[in-house]
C-alpha positions, 0 to 999 in steps of 0.5 A: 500500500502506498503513502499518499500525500497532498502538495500545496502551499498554506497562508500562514503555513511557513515550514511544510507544503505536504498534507496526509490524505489521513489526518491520522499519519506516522507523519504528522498533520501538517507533514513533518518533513523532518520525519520524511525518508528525504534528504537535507536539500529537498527538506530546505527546499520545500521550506524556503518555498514555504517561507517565500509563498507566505510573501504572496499574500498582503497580510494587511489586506489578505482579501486584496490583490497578491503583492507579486508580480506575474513574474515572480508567481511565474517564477514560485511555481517553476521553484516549486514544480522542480521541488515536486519533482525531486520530492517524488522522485527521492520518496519513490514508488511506495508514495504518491503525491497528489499536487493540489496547488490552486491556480493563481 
């Protein structure tokens, strides 16, 4: 049986994009990417692109346009898809990684 993860990035969630399909998980929920089986620059990875998406929203007016520019977002999501990738690719067969980002 596989693990199943979900991938997205959360306003007000700086340190994991990974959420469990089961809210009860060896893993934590959110994703404790310290207990993930993956090395040190895919985990730095994941948590920078946390951190920076965090930046895409105008925390003194969260309902209001993003302060990004088109390219940056442009730019955020070519980052991210890359470290989809390498996380998929260092979890492996016995994972499946749902991407569930939203479009901007």
């Amino acid at each position: 049986m596989s693990k199943h993860l979900r991938f997205f990035f959360e306003a007000g969630v700086p340190h994991t994009p990974l959420w469990p399909h089961e809210l009860k998980n060896p893993y934590g929920y959110p994703t404790d990417l310290q207990r993930l089986p993956i090395s040190p620059a895919t985990r730095s990875e994941l948590t920078r692109l946390c951190e920076w998406f965090q930046s895409s929203l105008d925390w003194k007016d969260p309902a209001g346009p993003s302060p990004w520019s088109d390219e940056e977002r442009e730019l955020f999501d070519r980052q991210s898809d890359a470290a989809l990738t390498a996380l998929r690719q260092e979890l492996g067969d016995d994972w499946l990684i749902n991407d569930e980002r939203m479009p901007w």
